[in-house]
N, CA, C and O atoms as a DFTB+ gen file, in Angstrom:
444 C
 N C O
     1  1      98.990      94.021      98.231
     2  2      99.933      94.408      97.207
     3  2     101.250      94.799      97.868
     4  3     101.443      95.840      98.495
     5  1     102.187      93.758      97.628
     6  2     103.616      94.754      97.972
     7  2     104.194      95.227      96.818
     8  3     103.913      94.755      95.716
     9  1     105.146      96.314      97.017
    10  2     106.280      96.766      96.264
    11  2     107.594      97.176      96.589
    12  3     108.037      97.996      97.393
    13  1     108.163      96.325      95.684
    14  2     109.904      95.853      96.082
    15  2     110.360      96.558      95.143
    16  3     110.071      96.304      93.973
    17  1     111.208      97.638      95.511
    18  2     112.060      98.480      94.311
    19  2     113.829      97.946      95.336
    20  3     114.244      98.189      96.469
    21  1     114.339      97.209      94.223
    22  2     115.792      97.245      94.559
    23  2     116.784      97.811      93.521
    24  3     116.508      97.721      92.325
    25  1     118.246      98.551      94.052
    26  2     118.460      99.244      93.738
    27  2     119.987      98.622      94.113
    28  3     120.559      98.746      95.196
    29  1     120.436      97.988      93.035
    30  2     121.863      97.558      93.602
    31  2     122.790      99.204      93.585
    32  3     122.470     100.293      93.108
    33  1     123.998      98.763      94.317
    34  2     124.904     100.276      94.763
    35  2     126.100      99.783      93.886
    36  3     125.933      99.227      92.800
    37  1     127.136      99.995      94.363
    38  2     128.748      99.472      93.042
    39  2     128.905      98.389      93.272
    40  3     129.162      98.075      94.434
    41  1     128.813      97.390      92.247
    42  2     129.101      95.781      91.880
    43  2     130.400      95.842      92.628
    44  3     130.585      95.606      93.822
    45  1     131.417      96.264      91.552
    46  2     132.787      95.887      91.980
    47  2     133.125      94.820      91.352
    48  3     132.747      94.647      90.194
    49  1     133.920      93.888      92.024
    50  2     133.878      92.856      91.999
    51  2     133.460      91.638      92.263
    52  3     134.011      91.359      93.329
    53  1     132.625      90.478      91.834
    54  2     131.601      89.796      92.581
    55  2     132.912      88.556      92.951
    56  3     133.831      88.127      92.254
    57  1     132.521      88.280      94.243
    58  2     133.575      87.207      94.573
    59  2     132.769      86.413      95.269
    60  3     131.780      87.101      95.524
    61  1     132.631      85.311      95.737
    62  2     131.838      84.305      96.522
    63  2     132.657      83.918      97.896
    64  3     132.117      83.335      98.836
    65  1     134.105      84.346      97.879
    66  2     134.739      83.771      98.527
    67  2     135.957      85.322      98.624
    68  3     135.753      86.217      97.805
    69  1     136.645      85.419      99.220
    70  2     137.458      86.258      99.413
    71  2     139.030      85.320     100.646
    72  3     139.185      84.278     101.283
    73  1     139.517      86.115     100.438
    74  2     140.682      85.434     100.959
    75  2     141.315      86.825     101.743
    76  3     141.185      87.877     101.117
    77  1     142.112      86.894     103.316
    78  2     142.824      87.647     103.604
    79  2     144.373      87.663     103.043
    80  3     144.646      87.157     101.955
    81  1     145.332      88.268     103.854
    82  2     146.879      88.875     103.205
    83  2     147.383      87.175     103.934
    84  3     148.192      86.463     103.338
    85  1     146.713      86.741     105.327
    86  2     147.393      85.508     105.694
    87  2     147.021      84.340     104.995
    88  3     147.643      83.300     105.211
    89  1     145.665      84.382     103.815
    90  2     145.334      83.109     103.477
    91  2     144.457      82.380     103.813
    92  3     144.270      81.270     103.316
    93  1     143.502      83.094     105.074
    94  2     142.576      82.311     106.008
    95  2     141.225      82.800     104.809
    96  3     141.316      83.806     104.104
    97  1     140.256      82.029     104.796
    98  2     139.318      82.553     104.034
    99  2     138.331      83.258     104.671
   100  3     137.778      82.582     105.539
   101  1     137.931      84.317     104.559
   102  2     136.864      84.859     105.165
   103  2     135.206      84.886     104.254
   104  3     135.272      85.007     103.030
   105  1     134.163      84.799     104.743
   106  2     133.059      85.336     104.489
   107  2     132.346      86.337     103.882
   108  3     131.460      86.600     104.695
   109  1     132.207      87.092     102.869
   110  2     131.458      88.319     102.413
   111  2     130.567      88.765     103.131
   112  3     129.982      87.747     103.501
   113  1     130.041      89.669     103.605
   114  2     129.102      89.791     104.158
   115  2     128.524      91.664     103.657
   116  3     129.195      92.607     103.235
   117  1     127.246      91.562     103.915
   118  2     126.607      92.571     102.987
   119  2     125.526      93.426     103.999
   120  3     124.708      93.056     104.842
   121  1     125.951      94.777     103.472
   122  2     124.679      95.533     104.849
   123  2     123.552      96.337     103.371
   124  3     123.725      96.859     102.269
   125  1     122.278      95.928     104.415
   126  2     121.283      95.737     103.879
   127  2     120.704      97.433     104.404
   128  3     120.331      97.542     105.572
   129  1     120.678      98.295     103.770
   130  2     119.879      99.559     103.402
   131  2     118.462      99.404     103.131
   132  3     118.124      99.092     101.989
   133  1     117.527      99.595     104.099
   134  2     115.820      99.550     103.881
   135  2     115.410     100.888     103.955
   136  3     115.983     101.633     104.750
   137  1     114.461     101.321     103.213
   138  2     113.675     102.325     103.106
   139  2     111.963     101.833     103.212
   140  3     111.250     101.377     102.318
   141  1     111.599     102.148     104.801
   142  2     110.141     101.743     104.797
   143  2     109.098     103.432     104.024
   144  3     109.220     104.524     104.579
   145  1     108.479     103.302     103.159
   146  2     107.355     104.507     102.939
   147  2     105.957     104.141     102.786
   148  3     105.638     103.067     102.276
   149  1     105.012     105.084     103.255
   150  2     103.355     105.283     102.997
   151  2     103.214     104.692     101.143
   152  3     103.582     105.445     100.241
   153  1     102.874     103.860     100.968
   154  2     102.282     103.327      99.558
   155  2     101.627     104.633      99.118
   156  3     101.815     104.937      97.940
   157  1     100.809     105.546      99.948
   158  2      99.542     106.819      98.770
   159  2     100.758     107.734      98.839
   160  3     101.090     108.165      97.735
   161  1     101.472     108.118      99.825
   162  2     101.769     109.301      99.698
   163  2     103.530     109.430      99.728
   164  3     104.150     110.491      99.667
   165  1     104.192     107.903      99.850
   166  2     105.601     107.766     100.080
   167  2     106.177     109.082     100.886
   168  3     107.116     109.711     100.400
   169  1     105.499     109.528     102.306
   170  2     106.308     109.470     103.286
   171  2     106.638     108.653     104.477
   172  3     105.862     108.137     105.282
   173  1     108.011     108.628     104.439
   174  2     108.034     107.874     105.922
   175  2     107.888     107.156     107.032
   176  3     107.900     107.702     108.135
   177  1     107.738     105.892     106.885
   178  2     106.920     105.035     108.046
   179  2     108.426     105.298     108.815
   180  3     109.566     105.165     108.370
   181  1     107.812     105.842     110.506
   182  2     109.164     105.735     111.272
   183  2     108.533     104.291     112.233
   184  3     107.494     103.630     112.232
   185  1     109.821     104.287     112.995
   186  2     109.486     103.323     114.058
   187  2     108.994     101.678     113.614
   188  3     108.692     100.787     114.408
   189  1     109.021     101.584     112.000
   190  2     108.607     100.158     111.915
   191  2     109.323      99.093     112.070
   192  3     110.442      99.101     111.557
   193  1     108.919      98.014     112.741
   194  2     109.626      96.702     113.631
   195  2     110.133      96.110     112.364
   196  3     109.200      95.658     111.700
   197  1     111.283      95.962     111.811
   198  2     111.951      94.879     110.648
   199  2     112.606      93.335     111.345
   200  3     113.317      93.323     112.350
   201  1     112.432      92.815     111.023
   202  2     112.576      91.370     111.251
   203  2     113.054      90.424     110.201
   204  3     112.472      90.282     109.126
   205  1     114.380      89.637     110.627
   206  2     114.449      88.647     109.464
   207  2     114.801      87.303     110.056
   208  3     115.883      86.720     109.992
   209  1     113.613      86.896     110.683
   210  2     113.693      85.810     111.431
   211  2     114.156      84.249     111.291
   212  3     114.015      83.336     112.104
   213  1     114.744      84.242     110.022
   214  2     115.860      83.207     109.758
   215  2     117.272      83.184     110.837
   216  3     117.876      82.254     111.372
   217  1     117.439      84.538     110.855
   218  2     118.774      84.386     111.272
   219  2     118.890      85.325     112.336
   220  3     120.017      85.804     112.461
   221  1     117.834      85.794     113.304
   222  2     117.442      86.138     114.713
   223  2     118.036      87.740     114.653
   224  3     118.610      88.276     115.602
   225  1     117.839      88.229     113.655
   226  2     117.793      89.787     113.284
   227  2     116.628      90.867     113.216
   228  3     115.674      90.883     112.438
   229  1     116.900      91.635     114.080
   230  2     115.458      92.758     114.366
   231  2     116.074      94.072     114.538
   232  3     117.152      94.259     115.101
   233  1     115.271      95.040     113.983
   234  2     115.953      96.567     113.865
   235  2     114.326      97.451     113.718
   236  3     113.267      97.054     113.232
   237  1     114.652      98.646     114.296
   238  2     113.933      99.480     113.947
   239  2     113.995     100.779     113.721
   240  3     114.645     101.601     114.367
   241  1     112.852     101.094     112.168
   242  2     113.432     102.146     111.654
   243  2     113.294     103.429     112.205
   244  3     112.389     103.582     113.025
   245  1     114.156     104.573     111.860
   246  2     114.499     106.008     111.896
   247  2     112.961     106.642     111.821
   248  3     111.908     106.136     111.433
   249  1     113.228     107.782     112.281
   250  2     112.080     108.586     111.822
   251  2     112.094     109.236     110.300
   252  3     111.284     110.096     109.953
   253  1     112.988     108.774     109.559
   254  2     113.285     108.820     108.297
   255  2     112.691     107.588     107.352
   256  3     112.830     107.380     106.147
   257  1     112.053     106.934     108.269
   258  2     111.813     105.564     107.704
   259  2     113.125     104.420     107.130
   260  3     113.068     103.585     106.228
   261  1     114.081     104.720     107.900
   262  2     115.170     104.112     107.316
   263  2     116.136     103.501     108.147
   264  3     116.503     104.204     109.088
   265  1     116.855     101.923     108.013
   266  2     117.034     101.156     109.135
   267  2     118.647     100.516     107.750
   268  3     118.659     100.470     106.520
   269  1     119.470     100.240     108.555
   270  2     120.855      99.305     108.207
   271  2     120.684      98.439     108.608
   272  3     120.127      98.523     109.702
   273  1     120.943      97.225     108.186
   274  2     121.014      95.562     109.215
   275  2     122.494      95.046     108.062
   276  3     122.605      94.873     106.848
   277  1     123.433      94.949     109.251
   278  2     124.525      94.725     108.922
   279  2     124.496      93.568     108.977
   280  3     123.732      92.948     109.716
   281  1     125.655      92.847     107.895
   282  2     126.547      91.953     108.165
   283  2     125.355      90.601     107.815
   284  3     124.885      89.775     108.596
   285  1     125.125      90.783     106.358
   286  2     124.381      89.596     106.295
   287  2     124.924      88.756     105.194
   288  3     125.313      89.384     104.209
   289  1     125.052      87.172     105.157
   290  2     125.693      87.270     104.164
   291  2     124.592      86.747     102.572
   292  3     123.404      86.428     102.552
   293  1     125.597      86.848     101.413
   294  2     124.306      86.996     100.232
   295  2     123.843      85.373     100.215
   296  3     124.327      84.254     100.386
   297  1     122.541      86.048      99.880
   298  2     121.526      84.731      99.758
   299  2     120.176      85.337      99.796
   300  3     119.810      86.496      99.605
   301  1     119.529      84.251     100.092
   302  2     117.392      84.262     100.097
   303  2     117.277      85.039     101.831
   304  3     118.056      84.882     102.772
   305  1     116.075      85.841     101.766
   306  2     115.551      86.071     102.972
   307  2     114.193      86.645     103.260
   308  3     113.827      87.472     102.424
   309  1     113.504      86.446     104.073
   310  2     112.033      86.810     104.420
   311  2     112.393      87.559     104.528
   312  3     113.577      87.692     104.220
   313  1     111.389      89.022     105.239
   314  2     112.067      90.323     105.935
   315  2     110.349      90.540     106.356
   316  3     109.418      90.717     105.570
   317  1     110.311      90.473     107.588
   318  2     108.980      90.905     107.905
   319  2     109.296      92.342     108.560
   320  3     110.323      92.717     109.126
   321  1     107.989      93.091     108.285
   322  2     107.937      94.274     108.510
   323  2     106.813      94.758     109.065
   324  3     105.845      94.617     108.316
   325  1     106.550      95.318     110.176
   326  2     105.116      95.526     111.432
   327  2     105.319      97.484     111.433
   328  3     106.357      98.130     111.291
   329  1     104.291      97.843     111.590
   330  2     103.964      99.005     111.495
   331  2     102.335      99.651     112.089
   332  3     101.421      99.931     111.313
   333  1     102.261      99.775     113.392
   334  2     100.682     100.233     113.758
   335  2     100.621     101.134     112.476
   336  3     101.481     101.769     111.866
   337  1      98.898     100.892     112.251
   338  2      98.128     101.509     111.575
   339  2      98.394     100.725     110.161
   340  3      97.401     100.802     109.438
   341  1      99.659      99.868     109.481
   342  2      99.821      99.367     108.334
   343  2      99.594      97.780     108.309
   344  3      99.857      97.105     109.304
   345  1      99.085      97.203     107.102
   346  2      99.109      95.463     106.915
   347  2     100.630      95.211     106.813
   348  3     101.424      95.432     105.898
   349  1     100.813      94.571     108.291
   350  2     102.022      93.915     107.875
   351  2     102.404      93.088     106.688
   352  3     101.631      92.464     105.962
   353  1     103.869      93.181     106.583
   354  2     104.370      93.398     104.982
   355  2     105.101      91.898     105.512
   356  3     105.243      91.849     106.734
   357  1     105.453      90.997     104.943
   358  2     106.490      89.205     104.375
   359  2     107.279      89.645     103.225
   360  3     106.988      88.888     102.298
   361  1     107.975      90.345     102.917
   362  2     108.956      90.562     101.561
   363  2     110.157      89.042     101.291
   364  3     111.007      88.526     102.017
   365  1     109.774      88.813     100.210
   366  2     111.316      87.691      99.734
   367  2     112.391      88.628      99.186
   368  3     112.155      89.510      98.360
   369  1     113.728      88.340      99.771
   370  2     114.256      89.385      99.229
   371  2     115.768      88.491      98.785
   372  3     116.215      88.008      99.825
   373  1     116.474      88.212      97.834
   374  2     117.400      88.060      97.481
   375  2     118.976      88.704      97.387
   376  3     119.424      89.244      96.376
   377  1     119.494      88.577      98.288
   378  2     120.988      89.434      98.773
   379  2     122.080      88.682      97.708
   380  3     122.441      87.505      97.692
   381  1     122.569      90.109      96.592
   382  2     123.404      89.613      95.919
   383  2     124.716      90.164      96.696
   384  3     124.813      90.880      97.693
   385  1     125.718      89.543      95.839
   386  2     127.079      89.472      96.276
   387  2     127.786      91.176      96.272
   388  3     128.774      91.400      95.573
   389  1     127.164      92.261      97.106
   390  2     127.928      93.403      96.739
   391  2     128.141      93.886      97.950
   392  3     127.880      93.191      98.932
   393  1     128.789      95.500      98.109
   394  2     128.978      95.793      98.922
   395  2     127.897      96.627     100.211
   396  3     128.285      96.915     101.343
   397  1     126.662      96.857      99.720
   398  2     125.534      97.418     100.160
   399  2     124.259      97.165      99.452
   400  3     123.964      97.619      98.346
   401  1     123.802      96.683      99.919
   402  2     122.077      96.219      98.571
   403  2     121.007      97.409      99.532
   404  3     120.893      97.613     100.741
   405  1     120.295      98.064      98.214
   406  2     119.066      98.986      99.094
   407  2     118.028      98.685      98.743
   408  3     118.026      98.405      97.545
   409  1     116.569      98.550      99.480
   410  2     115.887      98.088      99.028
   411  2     114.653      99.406      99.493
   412  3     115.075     100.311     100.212
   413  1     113.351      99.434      99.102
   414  2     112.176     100.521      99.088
   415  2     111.428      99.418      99.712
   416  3     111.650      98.270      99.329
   417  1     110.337      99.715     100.876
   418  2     109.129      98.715     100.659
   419  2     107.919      99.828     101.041
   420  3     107.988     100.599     101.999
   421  1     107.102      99.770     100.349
   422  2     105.749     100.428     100.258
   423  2     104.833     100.076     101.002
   424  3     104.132      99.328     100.320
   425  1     104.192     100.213     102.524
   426  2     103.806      99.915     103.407
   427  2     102.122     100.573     103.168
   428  3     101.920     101.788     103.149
   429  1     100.911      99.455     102.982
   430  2      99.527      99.980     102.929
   431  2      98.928     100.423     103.933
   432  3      99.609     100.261     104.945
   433  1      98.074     100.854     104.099
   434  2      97.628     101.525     105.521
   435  2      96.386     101.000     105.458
   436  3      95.746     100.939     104.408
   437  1      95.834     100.452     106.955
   438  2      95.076      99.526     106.905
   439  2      93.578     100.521     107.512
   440  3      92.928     100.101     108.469
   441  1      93.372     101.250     107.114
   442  2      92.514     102.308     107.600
   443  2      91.706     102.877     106.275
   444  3      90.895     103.795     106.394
């Protein structure tokens, strides 16, 4: 069983494309806010390995259970997630066009 709680932050304005003051077009790009927690008791998984092996990105979380992965831009993405003692987690996760997307994942304990 996974569980995906997302939690968009301020829309704003949705643009696909953005433009600088010279005209050159730049890229959007979006930092991704994860919150890993215990599924029984939602505290804290620290130290869990995040992975989004499309695009050769790896981070690991806080002792807060909580990790940033900057600078991604919006679209589809796996997000694997490793944790001794938990069933590693495969999340699909969909990155919309804003300025910070946060996401929850509920990590089972394999014990």
């Amino acid at each position: 069983m996974i569980t995906l709680e997302a939690e968009l932050g301020n829309l704003g304005t949705i643009l696909e494309k953005y433009y600088s003051l010279d005209g050159q077009e730049n890229q959007l790009l979006i930092n991704l806010n994860l919150s890993v927690i215990h599924s029984e008791n939602e505290r804290p998984v620290s130290n869990a390995l995040i992975s989004i092996e499309s695009i050769g990105k790896t981070a690991v979380c806080n002792c807060e259970g909580q990790v940033c992965i900057s600078e991604l831009k919006p679209g589809s993405y796996f997000i694997d997630i490793i944790s001794p003692g938990f069933i590693a987690q495969r999340v699909s996760i969909l990155v919309p066009i804003v300025d910070t997307f946060q996401i929850r994942v509920k990590m089972i304990s394999n014990s």
